[in-house]
N, C-alpha and C positions, 0 to 999 in steps of 0.2 A: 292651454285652454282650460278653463275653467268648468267646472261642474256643480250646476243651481240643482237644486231638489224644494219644489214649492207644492204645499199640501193647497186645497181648492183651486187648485186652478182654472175650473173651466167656465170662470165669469167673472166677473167686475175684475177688483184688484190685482186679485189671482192670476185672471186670463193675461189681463196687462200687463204682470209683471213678467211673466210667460214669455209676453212676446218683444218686452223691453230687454230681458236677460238674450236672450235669441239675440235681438240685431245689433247685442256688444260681441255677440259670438261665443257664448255660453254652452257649453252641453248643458240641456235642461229636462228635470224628470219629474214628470206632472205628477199629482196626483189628484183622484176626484171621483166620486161616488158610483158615476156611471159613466163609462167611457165613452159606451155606444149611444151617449144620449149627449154628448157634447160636442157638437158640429163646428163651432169656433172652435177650440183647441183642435180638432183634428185640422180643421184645415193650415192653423201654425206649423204642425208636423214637428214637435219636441220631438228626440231622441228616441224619449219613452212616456206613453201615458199608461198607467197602472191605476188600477180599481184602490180607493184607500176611501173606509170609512172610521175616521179618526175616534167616533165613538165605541170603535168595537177592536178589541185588542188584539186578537186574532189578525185581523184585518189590516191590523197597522204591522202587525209581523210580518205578514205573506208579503207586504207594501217594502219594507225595508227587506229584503230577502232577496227580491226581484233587484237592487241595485248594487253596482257591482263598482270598486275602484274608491278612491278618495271620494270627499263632497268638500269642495269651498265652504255652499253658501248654502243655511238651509232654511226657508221661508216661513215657517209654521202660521198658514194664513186661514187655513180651510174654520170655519163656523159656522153657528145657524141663528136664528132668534125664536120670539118665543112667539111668533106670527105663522111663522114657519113650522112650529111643535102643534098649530092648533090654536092656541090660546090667545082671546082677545085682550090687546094693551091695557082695555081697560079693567082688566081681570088681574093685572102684571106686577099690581106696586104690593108693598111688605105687607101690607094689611089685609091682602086677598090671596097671592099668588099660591097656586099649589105647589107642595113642597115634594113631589116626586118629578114633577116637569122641572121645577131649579136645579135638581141635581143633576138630570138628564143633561141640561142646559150647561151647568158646571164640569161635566165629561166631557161635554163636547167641544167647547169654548176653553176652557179652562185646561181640564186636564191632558188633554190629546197633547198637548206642546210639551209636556214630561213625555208622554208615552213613544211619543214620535222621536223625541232628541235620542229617547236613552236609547231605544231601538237600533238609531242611525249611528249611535255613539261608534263602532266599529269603524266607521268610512270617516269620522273625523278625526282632524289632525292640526297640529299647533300654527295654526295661522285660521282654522277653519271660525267663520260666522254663522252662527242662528240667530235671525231676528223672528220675534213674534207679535204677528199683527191683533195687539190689542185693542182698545179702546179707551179715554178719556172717562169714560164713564166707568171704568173700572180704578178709577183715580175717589180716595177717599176726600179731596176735596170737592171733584166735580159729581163723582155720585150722589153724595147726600142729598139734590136737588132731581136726582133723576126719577120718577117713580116707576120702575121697571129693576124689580128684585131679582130673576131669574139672570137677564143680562149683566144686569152691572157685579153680579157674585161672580160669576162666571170669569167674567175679564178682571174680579179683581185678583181671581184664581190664578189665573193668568199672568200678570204682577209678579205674582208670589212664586211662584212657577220660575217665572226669570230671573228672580235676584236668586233662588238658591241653586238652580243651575247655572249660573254667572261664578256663586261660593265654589262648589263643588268642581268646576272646569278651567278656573281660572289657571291654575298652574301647570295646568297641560295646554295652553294657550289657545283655547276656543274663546271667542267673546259670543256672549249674551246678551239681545240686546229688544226691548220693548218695544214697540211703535206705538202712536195714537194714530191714525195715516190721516187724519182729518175727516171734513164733516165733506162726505166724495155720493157723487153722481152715478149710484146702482143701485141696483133694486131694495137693498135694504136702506139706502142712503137718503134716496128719493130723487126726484129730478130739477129741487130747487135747493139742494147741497151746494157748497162753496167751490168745492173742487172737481176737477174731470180724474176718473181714473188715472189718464198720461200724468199729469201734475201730480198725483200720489205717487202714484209708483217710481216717476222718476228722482224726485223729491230722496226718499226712501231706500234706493240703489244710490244715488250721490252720494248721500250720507255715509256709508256703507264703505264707499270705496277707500273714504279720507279717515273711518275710525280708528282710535286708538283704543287695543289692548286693556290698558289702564283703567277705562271709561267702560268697562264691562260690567252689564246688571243697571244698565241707565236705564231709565224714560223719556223717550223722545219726543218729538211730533214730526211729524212728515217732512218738517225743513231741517230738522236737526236741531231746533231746539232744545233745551231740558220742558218735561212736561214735569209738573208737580205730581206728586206720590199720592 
C-alpha cells in the first residue's frame, strides 16, 4: 500500500486528488490550514488530516513530524493568490503590484515546495515522487503575457524550486516533477475553465504512475505533456 502526503487538500485539486489517491487504495495524509473548517475532506476520512500552513515554517515542521513511515508520493499542491491576500487584480501587474504582498505570495506558492520536500526528506526513499502543482503562468514564455506579478513570481519560484530539487535528489532516486494541471473548474479557476477537477487530477496521477526516473526536473501539463520552461 502506498502512502500519498498532499499539501491543500481540502478543495478543488487538492481535495480531488484526495479522494482519487483514496479509491486506488492509497494511505493518504492531508494537509490544510483548517481542519475543523473542511467538511469535504473530513467526510473522505484520509488516514490523517493535519493542520499545515505552508507559509509558516514552524508549521510545516509540526506538519511533517506528525507522519510517520516512508512517503511514495508527495503532492506539494497547497497555494493562495493575490484575490485571496486582499489585492485587487487590477492592482497585480509589475507596474503596480506591492512588493511585500509578492513576496508573501512567493512563500507561499513558491517556496513552501522546498520547505515541505526538505522537511519530509526523512520518509523519502529511492523510488519516492514529489510532484509540484504549479502553473503555466509561472512558465517564462506564458508569463510574459500574464499581468499578475505576484502570481506568476511565485510559480515561477516554484520552477526553480523543482529543477534544483530534481539536481540535488536525483541520485538518491526521488523524482521531481512540475505540473501546469491546466485551466480547472475551482474557485480560483472559475467556472468556465476547460477542465473538471476529476480530469486534473486524474490526468496527473496517470502520469505519475508510468514516469521515468530519468525525466526528473520536467514540466508537464496535466496530460503529460512537456510544457515549455
Amino acid at each position: 500500500m502506498s502512502t500519498t502526503v498532499i499539501t491543500g487538500a481540502n478543495r478543488g485539486i487538492g481535495l480531488e486528488l484526495v479522494s482519487q489517491c483514496m479509491e486506488r487504495g492509497d494511505t493518504v495524509v492531508a494537509g490544510c490550514r483548517n481542519p475543523n473548517d473542511a467538511p469535504e475532506l473530513s467526510e473522505l476520512a484520509p488516514a490523517q488530516i493535519v493542520a499545515l500552513d505552508v507559509g509558516n515554517e514552524a508549521s510545516v515542521e509540526s506538519f511533517t513530524q506528525s507522519i510517520a513511515g516512508p512517503v511514495d508520493l508527495l503532492i506539494n499542491n497547497a497555494g493562495t493568490s493575490v484575490s485571496n491576500l486582499g489585492l485587487d487584480r487590477e492592482l497585480a501587474g509589475v507596474l503596480k503590484a506591492p512588493i511585500d504582498l509578492t513576496l508573501d505570495l512567493i512563500r507561499i506558492n513558491g517556496l513552501s515546495a522546498a520547505a515541505v520536500t526538505r522537511n519530509l526528506l526523512p520518509h523519502l526513499e529511492s523510488g519516492s515522487q514529489v510532484v509540484n502543482i504549479t502553473s503555466q503562468i509561472g512558465s517564462m514564455v506564458v508569463g510574459a503575457n500574464f499581468n499578475d506579478l505576484p502570481y506568476a513570481a511565485s510559480k515561477a519560484v516554484m520552477n526553480m524550486v523543482t529543477v534544483q530539487l530534481a539536481t540535488q535528489l536525483k541520485e538518491a532516486g526521488i523524482s521531481v516533477v512540475a505540473f501546469h494541471p491546466g485551466w480547472v473548474r475551482t474557485d480560483m479557476g472559475g467556472s468556465s475553465a476547460d477542465l473538471s477537477v476529476h480530469e486534473s487530477a486524474a490526468g496527473i496521477l496517470s502520469t505519475m504512475k508510468t514516469f521515468r526516473h530519468e525525466d526528473t526536473g520536467s514540466f508537464l501539463r496535466w496530460d503529460g505533456t512537456v510544457h515549455p520552461w
